[in-house]
mmCIF file as gemmi writes it, N, C-alpha and C atoms, coordinates in Angstrom:
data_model
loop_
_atom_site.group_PDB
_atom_site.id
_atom_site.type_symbol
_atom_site.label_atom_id
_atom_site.label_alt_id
_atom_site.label_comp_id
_atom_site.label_asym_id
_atom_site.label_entity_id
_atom_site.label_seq_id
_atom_site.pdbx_PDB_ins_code
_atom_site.Cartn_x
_atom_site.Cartn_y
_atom_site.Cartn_z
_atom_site.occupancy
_atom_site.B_iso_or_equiv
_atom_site.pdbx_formal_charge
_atom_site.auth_seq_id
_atom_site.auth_asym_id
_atom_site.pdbx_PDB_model_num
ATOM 1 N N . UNK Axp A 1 ? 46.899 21.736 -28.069 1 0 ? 1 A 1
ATOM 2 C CA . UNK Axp A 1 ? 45.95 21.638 -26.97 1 0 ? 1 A 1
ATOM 3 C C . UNK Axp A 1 ? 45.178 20.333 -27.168 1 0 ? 1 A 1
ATOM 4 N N . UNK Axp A 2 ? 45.175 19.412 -26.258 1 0 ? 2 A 1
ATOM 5 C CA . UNK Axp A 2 ? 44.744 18.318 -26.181 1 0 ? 2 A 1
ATOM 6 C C . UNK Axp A 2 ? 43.171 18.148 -26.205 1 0 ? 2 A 1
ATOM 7 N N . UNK Axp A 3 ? 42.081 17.026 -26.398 1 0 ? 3 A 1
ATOM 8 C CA . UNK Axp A 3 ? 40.773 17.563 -26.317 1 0 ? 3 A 1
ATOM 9 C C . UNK Axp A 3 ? 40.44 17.909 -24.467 1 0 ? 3 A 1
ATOM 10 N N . UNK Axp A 4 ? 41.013 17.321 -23.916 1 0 ? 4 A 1
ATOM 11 C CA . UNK Axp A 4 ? 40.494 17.539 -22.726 1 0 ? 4 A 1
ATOM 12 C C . UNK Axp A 4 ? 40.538 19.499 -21.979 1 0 ? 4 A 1
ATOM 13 N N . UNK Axp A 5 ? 41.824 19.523 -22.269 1 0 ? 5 A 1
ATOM 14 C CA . UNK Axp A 5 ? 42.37 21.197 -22.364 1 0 ? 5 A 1
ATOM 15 C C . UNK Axp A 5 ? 41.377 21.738 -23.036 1 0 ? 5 A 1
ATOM 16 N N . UNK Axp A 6 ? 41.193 21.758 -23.909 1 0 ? 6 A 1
ATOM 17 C CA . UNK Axp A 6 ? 40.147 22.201 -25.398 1 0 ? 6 A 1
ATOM 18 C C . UNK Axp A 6 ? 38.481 22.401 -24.736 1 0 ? 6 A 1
ATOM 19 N N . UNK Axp A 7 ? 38.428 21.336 -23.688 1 0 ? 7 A 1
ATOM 20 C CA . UNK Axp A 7 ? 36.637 21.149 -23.727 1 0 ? 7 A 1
ATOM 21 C C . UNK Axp A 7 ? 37.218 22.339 -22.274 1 0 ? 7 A 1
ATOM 22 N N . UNK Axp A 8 ? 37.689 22.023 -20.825 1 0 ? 8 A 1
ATOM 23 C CA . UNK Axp A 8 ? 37.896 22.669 -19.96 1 0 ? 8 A 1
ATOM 24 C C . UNK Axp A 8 ? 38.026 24.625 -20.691 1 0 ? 8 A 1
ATOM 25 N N . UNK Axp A 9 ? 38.733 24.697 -21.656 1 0 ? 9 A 1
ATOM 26 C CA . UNK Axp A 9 ? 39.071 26.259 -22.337 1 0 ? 9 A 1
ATOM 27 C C . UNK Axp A 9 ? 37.568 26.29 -22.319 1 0 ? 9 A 1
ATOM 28 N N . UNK Axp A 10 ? 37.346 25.49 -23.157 1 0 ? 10 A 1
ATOM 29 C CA . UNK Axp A 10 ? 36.105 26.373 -23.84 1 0 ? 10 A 1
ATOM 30 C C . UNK Axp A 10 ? 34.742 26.263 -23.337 1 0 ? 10 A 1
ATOM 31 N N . UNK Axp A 11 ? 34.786 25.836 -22.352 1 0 ? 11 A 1
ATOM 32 C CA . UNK Axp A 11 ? 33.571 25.729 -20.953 1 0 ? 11 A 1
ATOM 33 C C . UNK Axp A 11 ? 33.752 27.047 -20.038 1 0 ? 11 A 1
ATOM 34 N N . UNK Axp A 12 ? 34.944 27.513 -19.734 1 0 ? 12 A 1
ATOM 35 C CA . UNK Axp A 12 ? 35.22 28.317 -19.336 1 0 ? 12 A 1
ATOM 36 C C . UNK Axp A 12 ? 35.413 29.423 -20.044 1 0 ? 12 A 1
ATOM 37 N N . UNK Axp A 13 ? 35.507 29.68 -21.275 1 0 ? 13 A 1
ATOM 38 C CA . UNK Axp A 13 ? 35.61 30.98 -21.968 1 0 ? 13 A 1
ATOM 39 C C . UNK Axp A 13 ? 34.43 32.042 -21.788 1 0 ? 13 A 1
ATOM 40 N N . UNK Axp A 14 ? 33.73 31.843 -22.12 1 0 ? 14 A 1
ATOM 41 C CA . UNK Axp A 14 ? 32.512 32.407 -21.861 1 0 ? 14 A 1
ATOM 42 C C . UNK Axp A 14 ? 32.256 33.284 -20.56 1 0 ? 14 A 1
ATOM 43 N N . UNK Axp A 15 ? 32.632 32.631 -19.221 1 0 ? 15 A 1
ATOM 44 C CA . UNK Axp A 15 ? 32.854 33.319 -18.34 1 0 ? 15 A 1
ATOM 45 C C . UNK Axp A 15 ? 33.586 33.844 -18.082 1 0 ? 15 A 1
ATOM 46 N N . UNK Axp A 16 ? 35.036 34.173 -18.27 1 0 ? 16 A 1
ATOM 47 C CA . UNK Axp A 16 ? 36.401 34.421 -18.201 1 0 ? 16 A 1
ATOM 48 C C . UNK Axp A 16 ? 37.206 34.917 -19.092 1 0 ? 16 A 1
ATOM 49 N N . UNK Axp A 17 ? 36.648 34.19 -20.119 1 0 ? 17 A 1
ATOM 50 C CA . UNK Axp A 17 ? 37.19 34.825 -21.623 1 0 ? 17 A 1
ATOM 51 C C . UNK Axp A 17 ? 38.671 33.451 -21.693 1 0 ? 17 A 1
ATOM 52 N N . UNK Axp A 18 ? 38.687 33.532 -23.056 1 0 ? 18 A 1
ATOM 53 C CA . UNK Axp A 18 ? 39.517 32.293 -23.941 1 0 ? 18 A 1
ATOM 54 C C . UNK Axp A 18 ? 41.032 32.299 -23.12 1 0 ? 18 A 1
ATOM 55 N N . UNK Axp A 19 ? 42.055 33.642 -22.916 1 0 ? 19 A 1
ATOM 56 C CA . UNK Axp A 19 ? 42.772 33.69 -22.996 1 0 ? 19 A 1
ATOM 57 C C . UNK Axp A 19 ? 43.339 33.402 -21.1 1 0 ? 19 A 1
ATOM 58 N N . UNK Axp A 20 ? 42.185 33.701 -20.487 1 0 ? 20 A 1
ATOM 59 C CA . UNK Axp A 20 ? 42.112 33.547 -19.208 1 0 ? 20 A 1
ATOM 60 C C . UNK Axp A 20 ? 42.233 32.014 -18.387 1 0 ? 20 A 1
ATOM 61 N N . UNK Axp A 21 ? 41.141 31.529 -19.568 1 0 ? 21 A 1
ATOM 62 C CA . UNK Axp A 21 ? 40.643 30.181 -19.228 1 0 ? 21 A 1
ATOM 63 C C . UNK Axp A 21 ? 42.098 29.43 -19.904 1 0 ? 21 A 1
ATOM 64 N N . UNK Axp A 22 ? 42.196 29.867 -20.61 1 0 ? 22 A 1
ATOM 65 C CA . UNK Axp A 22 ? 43.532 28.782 -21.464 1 0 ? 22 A 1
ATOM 66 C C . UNK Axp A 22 ? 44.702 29.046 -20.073 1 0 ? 22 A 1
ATOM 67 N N . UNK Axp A 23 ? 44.921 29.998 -19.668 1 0 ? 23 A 1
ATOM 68 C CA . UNK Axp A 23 ? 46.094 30.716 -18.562 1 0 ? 23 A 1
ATOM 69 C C . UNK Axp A 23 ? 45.494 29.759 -17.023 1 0 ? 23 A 1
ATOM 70 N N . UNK Axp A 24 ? 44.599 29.819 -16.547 1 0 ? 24 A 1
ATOM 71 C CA . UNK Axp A 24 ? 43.808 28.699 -15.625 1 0 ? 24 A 1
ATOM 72 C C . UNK Axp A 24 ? 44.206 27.32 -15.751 1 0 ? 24 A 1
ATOM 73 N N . UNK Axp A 25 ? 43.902 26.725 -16.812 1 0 ? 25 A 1
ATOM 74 C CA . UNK Axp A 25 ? 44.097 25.305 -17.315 1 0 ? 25 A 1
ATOM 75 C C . UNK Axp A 25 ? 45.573 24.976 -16.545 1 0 ? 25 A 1
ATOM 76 N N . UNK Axp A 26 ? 46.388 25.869 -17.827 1 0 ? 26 A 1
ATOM 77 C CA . UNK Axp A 26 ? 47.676 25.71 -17.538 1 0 ? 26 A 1
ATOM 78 C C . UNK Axp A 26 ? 48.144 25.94 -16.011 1 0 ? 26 A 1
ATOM 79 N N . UNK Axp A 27 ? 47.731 26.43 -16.062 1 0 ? 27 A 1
ATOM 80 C CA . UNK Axp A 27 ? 48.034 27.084 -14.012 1 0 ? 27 A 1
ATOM 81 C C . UNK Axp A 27 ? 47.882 25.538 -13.265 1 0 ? 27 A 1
ATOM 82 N N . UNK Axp A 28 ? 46.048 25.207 -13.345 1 0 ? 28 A 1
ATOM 83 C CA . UNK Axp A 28 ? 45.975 24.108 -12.949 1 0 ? 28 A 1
ATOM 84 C C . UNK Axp A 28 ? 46.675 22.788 -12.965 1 0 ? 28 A 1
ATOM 85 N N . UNK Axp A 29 ? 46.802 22.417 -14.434 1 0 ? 29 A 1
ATOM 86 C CA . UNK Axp A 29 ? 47.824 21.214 -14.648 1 0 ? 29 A 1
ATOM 87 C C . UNK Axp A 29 ? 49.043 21.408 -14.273 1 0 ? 29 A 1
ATOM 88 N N . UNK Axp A 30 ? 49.842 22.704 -14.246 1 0 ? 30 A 1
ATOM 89 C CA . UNK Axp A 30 ? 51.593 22.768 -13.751 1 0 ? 30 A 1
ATOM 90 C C . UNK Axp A 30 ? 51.702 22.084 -11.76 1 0 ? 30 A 1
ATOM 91 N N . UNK Axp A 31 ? 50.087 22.857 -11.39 1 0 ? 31 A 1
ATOM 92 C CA . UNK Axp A 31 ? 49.899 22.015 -10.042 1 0 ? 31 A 1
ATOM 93 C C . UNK Axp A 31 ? 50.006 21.21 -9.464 1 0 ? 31 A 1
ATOM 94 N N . UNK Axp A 32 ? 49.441 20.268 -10.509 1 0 ? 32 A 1
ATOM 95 C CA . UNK Axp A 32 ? 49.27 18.281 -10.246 1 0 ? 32 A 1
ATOM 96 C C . UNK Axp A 32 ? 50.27 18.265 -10.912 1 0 ? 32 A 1
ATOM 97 N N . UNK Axp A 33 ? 51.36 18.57 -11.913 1 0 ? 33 A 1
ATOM 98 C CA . UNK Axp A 33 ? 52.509 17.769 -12.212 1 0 ? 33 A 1
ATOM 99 C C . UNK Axp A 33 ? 52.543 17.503 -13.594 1 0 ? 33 A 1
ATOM 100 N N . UNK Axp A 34 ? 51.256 17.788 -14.438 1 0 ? 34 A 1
ATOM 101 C CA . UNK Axp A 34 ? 50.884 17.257 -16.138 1 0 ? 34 A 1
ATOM 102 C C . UNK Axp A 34 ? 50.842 18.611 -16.783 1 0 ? 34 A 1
ATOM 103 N N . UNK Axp A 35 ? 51.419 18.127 -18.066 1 0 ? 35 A 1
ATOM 104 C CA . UNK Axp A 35 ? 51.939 18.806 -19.021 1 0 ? 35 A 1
ATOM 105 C C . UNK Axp A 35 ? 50.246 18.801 -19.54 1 0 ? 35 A 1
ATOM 106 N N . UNK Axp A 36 ? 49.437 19.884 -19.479 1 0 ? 36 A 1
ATOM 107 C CA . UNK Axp A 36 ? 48.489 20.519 -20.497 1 0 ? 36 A 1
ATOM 108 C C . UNK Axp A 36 ? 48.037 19.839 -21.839 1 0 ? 36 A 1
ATOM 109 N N . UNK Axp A 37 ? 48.717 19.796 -22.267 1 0 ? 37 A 1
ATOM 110 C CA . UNK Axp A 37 ? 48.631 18.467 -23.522 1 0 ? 37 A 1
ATOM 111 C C . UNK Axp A 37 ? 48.976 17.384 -22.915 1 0 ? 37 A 1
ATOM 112 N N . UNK Axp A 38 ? 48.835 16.878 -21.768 1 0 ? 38 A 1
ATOM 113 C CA . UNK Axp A 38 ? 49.072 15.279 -21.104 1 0 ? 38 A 1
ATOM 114 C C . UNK Axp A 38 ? 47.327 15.254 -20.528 1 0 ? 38 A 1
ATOM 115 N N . UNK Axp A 39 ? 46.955 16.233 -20.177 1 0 ? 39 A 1
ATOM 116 C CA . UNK Axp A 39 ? 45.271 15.708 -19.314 1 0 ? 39 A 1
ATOM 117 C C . UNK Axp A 39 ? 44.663 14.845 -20.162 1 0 ? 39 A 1
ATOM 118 N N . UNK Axp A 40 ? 44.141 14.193 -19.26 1 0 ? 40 A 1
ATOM 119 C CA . UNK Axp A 40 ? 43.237 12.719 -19.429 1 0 ? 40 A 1
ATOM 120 C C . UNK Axp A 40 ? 42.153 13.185 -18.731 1 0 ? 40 A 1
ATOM 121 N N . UNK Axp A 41 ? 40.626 12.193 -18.84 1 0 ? 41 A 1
ATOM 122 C CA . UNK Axp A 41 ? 39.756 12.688 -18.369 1 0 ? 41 A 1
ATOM 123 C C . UNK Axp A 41 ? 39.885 12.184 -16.989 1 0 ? 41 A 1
ATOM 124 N N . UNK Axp A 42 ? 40.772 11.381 -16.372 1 0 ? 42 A 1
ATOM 125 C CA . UNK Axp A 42 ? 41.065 10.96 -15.185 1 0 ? 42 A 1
ATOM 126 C C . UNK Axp A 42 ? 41.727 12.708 -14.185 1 0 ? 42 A 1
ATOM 127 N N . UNK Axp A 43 ? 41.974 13.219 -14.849 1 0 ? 43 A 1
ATOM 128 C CA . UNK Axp A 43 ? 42.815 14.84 -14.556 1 0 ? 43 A 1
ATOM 129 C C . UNK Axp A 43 ? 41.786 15.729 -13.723 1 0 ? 43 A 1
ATOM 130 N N . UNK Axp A 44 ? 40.697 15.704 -14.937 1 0 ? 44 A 1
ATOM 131 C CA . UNK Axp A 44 ? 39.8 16.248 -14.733 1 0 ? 44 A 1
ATOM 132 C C . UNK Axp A 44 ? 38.97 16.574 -13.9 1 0 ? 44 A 1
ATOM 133 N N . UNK Axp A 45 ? 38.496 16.011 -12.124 1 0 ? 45 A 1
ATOM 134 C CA . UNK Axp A 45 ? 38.252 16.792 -10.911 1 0 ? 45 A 1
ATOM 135 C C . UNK Axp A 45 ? 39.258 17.519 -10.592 1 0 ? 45 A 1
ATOM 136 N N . UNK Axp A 46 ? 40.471 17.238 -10.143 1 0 ? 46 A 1
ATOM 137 C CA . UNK Axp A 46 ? 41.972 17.863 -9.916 1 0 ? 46 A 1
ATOM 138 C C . UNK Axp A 46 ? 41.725 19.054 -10.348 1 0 ? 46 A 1
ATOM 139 N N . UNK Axp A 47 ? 41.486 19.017 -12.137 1 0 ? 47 A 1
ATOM 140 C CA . UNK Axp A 47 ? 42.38 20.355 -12.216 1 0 ? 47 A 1
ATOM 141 C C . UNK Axp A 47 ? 40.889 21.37 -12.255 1 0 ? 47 A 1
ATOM 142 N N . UNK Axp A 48 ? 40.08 20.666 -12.013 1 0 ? 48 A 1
ATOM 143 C CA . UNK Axp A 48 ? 38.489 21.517 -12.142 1 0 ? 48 A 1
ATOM 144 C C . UNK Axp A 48 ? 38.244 22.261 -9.797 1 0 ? 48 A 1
ATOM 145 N N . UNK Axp A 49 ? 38.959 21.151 -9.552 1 0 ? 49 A 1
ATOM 146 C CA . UNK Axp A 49 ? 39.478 22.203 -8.048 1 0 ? 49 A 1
ATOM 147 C C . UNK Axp A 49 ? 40.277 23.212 -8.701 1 0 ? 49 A 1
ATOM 148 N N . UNK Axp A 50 ? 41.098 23.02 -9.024 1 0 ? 50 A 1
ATOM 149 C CA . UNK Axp A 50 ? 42.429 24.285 -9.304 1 0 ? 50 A 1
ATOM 150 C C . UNK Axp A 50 ? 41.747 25.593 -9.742 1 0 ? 50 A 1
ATOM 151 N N . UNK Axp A 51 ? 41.099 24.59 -11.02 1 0 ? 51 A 1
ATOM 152 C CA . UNK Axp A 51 ? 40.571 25.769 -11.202 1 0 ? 51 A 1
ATOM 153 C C . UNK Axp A 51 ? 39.692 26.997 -10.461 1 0 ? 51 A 1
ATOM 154 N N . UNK Axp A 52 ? 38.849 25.853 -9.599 1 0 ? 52 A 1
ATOM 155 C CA . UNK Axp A 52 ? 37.779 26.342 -9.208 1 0 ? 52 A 1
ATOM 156 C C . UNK Axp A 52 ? 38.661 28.075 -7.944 1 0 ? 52 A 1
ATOM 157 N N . UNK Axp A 53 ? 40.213 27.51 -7.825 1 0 ? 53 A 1
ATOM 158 C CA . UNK Axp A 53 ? 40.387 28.455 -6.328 1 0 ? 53 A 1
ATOM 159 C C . UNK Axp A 53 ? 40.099 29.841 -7.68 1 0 ? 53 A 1
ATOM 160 N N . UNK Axp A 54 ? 41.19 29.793 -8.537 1 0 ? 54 A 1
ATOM 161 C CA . UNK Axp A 54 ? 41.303 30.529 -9.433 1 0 ? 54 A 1
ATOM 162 C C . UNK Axp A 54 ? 40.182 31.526 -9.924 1 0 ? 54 A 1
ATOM 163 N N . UNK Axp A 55 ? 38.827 30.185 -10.126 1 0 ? 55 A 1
ATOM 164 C CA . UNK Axp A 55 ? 37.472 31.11 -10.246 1 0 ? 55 A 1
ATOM 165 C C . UNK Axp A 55 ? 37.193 32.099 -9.065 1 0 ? 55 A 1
ATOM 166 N N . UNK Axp A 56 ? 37.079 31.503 -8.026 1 0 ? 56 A 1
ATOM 167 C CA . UNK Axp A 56 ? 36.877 32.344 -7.071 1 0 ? 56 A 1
ATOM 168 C C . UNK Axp A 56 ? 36.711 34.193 -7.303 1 0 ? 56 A 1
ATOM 169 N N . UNK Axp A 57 ? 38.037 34.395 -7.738 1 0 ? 57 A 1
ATOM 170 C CA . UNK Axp A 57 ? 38.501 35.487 -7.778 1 0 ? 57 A 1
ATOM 171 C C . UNK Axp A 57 ? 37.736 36.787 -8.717 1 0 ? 57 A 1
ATOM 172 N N . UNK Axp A 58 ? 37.345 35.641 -9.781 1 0 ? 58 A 1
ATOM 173 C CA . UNK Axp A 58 ? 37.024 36.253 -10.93 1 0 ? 58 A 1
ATOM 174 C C . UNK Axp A 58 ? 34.698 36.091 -10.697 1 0 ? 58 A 1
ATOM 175 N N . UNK Axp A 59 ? 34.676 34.798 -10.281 1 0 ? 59 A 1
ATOM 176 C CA . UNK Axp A 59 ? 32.781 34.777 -10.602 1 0 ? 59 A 1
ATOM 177 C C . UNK Axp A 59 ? 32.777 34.985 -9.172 1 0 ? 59 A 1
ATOM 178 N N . UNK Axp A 60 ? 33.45 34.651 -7.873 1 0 ? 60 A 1
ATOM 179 C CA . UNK Axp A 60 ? 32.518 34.35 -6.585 1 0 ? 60 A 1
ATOM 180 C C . UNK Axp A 60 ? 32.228 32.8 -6.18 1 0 ? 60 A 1
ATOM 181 N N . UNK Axp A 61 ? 32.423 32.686 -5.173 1 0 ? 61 A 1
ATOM 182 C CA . UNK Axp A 61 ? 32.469 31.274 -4.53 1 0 ? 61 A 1
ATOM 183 C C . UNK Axp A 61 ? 31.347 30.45 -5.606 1 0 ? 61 A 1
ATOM 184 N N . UNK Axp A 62 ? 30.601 30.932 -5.071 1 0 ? 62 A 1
ATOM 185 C CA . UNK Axp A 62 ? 28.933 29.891 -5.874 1 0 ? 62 A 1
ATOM 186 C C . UNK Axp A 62 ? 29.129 29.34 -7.415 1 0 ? 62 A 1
ATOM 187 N N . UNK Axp A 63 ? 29.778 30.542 -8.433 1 0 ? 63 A 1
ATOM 188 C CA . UNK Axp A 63 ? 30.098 30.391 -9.632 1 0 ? 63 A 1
ATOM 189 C C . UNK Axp A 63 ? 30.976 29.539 -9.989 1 0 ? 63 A 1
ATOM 190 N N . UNK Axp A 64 ? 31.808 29.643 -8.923 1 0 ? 64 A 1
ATOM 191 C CA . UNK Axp A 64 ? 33.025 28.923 -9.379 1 0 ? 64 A 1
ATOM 192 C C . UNK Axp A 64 ? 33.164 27.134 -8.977 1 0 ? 64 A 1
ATOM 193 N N . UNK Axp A 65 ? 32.309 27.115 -7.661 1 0 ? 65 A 1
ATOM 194 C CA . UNK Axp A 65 ? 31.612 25.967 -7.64 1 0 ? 65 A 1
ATOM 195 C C . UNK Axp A 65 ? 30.8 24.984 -8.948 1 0 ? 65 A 1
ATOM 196 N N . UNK Axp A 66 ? 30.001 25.858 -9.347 1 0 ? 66 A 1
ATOM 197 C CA . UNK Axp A 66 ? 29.278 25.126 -10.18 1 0 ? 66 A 1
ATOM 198 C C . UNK Axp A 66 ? 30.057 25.01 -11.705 1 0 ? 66 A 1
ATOM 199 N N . UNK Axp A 67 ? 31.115 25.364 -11.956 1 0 ? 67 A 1
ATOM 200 C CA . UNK Axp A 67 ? 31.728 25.754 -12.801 1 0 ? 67 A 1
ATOM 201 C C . UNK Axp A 67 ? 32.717 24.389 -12.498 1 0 ? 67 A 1
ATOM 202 N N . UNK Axp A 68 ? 32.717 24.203 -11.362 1 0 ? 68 A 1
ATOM 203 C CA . UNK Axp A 68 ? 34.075 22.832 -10.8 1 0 ? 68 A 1
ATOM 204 C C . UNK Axp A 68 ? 32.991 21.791 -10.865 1 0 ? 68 A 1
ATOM 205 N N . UNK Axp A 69 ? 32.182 21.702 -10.565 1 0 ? 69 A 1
ATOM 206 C CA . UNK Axp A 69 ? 31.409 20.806 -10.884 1 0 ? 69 A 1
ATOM 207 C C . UNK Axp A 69 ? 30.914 20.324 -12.146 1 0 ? 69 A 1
ATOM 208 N N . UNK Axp A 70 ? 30.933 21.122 -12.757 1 0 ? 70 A 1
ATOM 209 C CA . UNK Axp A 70 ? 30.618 20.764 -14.179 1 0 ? 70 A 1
ATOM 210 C C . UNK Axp A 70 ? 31.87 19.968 -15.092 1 0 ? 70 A 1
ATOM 211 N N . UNK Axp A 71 ? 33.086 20.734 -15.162 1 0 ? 71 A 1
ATOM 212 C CA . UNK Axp A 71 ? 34.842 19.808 -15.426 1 0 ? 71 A 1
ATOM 213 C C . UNK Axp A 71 ? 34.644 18.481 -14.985 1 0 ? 71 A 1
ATOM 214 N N . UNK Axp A 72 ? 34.237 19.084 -13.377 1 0 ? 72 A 1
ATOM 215 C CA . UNK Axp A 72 ? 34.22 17.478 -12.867 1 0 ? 72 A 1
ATOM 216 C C . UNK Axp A 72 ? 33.877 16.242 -13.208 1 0 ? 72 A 1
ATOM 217 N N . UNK Axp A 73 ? 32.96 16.525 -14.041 1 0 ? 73 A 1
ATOM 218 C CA . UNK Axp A 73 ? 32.026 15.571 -14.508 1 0 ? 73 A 1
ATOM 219 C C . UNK Axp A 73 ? 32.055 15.538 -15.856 1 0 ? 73 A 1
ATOM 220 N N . UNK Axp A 74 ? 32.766 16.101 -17.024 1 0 ? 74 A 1
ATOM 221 C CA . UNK Axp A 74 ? 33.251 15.785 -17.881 1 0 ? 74 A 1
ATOM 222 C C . UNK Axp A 74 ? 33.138 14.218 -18.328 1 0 ? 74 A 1
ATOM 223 N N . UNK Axp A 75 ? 32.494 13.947 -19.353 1 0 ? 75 A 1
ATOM 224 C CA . UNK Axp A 75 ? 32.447 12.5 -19.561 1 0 ? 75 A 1
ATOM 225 C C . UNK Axp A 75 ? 32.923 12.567 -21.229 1 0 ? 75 A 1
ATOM 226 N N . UNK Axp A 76 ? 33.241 11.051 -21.625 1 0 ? 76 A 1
ATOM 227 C CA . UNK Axp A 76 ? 33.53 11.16 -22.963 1 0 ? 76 A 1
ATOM 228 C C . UNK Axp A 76 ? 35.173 10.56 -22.993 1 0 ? 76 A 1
ATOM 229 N N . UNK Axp A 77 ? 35.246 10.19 -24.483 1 0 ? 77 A 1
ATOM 230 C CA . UNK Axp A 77 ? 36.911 9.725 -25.042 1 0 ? 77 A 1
ATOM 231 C C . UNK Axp A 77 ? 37.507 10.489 -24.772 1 0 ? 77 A 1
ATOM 232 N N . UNK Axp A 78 ? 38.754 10.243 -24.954 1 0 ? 78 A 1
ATOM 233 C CA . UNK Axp A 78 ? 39.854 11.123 -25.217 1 0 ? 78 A 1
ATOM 234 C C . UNK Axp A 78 ? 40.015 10.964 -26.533 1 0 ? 78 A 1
């Protein structure tokens, strides 16, 4: 798991739980076309939409919003 995968998991665990959020990620990146261990922080709005339809389901529109917003904005190295 790449750091970018790694920070997205574990931002999301908490709400969703580890195994959910890791299953999301992956969901998200097979979407856009990148291999999970390929995300860059360039990835990172993309797959923080993906995620966000995904949240939906589980927190509720509002949650899952602020939850895409937050990926989104992910700053930092790779």
């Amino acid at each position: 798991m790449n750091v970018w995968m790694q920070r997205a998991v574990d931002h999301l665990s908490p709400r969703i739980g580890r195994m959910t959020a890791i299953n999301a990620v992956r969901l998200a990146a097979s979407k856009i076309g990148v291999s999970p261990d390929a995300l860059t922080r360039d990835d990172m709005p993309e797959i923080a939409r993906n995620v966000s339809t995904i949240l939906r389901v589980f927190l509720g529109s509002e949650a899952a919003a602020q939850l895409e917003a937050e990926i989104a904005a992910f700053k930092g190295e790779e």
